[in-house]
N, C-alpha and C positions, 0 to 999 in steps of 0.2 A: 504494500500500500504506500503510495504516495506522503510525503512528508508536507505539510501545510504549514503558511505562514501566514502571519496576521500582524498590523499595527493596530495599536491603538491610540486614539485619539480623547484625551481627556478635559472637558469641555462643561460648564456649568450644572458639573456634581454628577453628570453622566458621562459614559465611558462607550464611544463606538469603535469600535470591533471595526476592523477593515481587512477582506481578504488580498492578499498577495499570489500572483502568476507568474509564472515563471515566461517573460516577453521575448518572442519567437527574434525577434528582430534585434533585442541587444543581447540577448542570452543570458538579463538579470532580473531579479524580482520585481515587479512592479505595480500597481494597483489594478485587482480585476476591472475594477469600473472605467479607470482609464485605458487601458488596455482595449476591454469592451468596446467605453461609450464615448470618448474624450473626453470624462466632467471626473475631476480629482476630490478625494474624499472634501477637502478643506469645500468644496462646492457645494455636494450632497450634504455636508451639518450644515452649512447656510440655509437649505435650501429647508430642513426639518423645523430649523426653528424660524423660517416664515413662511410655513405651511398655509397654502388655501384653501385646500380640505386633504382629510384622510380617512379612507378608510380600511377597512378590513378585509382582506380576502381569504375565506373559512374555507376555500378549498385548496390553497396554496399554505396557508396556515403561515403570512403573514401581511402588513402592513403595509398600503400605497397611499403613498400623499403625492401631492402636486401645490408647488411653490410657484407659484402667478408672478413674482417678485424677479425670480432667477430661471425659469421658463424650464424648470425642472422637475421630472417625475423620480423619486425614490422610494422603493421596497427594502425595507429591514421587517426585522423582529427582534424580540425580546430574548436574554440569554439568563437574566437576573434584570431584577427592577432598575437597576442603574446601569444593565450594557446590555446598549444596542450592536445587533449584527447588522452592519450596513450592505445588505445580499448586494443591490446594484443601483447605480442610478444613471440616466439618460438626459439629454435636452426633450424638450416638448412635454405633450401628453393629456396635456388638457383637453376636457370633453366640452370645457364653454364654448 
């Protein structure tokens, strides 16, 4: 099994969880979401704490909000009350 990395980023008394990839193109660890989507973790916490709305998704069994502020969609969940798993996040996404 594969060996996984994670930073964390520690931010007004919560803790997000950020996974780490290993980047085809420089051959070193780097942020899935970056990696993914272009939007680096410091983005996706801006974008949590000026959420437009969020809600639930019970059959993924986690959380999508979308920030109207930073035109960004992000999915996390809960790992403990005070640390978020930041899964991904993306530009756009809004259903306005």
């Amino acid at each position: 099994m594969g060996q996984y990395k994670y930073k964390v980023f520690k931010i007004s008394g919560k803790n997000f969880v950020v996974k780490m990839d290993l980047n085809p193109i420089t051959n070193e660890y780097d942020y899935h979401m970056y990696i993914r989507h272009l939007v680096t973790p410091q983005q996706a916490i801006a974008a949590y704490f000026t959420k437009t709305y969020e809600t639930y998704n019970q059959d993924y069994d986690r959380y999508e909000l979308y920030s109207k502020t930073y035109d960004i969609t992000v999915y996390y969940t809960y790992l403990k009350a005070e640390n978020l798993l930041l899964i991904t996040a993306f530009q756009g996404g809004s259903n306005d």
